[in-house]
Structures are given as structure tokens and as C-alpha cells.
C-alpha positions as a Markdown table, in Angstrom:
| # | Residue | x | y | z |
|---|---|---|---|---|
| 1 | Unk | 3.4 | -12.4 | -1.6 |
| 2 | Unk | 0.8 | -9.7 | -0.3 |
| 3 | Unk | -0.1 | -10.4 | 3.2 |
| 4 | Unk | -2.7 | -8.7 | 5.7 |
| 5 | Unk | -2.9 | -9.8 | 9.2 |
| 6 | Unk | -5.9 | -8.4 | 11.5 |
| 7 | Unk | -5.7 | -5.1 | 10.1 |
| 8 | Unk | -8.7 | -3.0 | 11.3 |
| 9 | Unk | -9.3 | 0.2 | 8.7 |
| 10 | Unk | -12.1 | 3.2 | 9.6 |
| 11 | Unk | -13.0 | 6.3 | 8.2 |
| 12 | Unk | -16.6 | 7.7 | 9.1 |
| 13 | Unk | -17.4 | 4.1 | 9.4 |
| 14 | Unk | -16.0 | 0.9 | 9.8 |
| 15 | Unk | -14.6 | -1.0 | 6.6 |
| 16 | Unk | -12.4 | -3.6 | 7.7 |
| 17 | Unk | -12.4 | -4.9 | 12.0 |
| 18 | Unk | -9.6 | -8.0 | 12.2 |
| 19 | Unk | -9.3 | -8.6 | 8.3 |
| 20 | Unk | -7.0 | -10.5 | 6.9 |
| 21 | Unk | -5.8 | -11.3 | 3.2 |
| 22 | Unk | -2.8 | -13.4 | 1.2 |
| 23 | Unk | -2.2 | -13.4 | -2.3 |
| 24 | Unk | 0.5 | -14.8 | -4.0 |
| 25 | Unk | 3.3 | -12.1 | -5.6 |
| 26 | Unk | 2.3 | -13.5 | -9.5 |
| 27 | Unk | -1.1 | -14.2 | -11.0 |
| 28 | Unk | -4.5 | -11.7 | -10.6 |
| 29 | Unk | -7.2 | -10.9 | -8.4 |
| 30 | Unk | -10.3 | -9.8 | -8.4 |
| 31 | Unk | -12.4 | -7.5 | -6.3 |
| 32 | Unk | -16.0 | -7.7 | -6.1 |
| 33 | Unk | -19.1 | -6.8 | -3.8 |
| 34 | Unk | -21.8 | -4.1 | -3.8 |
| 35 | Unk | -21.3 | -0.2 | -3.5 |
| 36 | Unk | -19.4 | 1.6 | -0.5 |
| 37 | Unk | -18.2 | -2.0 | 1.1 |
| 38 | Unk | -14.5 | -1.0 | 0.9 |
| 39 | Unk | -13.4 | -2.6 | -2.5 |
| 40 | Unk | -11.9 | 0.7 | -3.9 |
| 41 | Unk | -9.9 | 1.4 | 0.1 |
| 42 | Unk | -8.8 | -2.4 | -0.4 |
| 43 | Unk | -7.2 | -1.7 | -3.3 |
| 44 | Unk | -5.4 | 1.5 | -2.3 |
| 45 | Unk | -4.3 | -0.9 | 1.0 |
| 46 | Unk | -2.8 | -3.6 | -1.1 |
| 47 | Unk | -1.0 | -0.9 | -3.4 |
| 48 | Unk | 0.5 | 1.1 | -0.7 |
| 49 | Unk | -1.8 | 4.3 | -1.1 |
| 50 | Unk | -2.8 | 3.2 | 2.1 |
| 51 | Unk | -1.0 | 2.5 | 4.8 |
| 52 | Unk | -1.9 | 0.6 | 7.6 |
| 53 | Unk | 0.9 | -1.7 | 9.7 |
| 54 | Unk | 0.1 | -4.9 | 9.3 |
| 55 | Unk | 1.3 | -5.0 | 5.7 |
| 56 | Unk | 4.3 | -8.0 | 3.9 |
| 57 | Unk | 4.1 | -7.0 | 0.5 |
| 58 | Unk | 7.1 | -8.6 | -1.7 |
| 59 | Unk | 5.2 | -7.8 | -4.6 |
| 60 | Unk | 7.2 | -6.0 | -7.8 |
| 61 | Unk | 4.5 | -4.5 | -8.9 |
| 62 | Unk | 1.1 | -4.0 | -8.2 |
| 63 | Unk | -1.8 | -2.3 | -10.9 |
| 64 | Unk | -5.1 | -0.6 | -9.2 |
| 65 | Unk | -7.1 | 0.5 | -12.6 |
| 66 | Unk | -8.9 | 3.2 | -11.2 |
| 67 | Unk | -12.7 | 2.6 | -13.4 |
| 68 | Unk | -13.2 | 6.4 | -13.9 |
| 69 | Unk | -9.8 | 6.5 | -15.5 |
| 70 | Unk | -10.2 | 3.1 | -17.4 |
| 71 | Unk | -13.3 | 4.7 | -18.7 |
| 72 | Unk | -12.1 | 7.5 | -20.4 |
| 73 | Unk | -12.8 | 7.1 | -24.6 |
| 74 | Unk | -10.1 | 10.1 | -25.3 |
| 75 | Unk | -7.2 | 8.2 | -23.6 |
| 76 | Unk | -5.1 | 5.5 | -25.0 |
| 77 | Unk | -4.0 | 2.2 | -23.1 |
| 78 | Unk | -0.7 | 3.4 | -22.5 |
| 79 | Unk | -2.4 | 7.0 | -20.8 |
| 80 | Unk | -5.2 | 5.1 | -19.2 |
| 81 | Unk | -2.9 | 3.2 | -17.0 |
């Protein structure tokens, strides 16, 4: 399971103030909402390229397809990921 409890995350602004999240360890999620609300910072959180302390993650693994990556025509799959 990927748990967040209350965690408050700022850099020039506030993104998250008290948030919390649960997702199980298995299955997918998706992220969605308009430009500069934090969806791209979420995603570093919940992979660990964040840190903040309020954190469970039992997760084995966790894949954050960065788009401009993904995107690339030159790369294969395998490169891309």
C-alpha cells in the first residue's frame, strides 16, 4: 500500500496543505487536473523522488513515465522507460 497522511508540500507556492492519499500496492492510477496543480510533484512524492515524512509505501515497484520521455519517436519501449 502507498499511504499519505496530512502531508503539506511547498515550493514557491503552495501545492499540497493536509493532503492525504491511499492506494493499494497492485493495480494503476491515474493522475489528472489542469497545468501547474502538482500532478508531476505527486508523482515524484509517491515514487520517492520526493521526500516528505508522512510516507508508508510497501510498494515493489512504482513507474512515473515522465511525458517528455514517453514522447520521444527515436527511443524504443525498453529506453523510454
Amino acid at each position: 500500500m502507498i499511504e499519505l497522511k496530512n502531508f503539506t508540500y511547498k515550493t514557491n507556492k503552495i501545492l499540497f496543505d493536509g493532503a492525504s492519499f491511499k492506494a493499494p500496492s497492485t493495480g494503476m492510477i491515474g493522475i489528472a487536473g489542469e497545468s501547474g496543480c502538482g500532478k508531476t510533484t505527486f508523482l515524484k512524492i509517491i515514487s520517492k523522488q520526493i521526500h516528505v515524512d508522512s510516507m508508508v509505501n510497501d510498494a515493489t515497484s512504482i513507474f512515473y513515465g515522465n511525458q517528455d520521455a514517453l514522447l520521444k519517436k527515436d527511443l524504443t519501449i525498453a529506453q523510454r522507460i
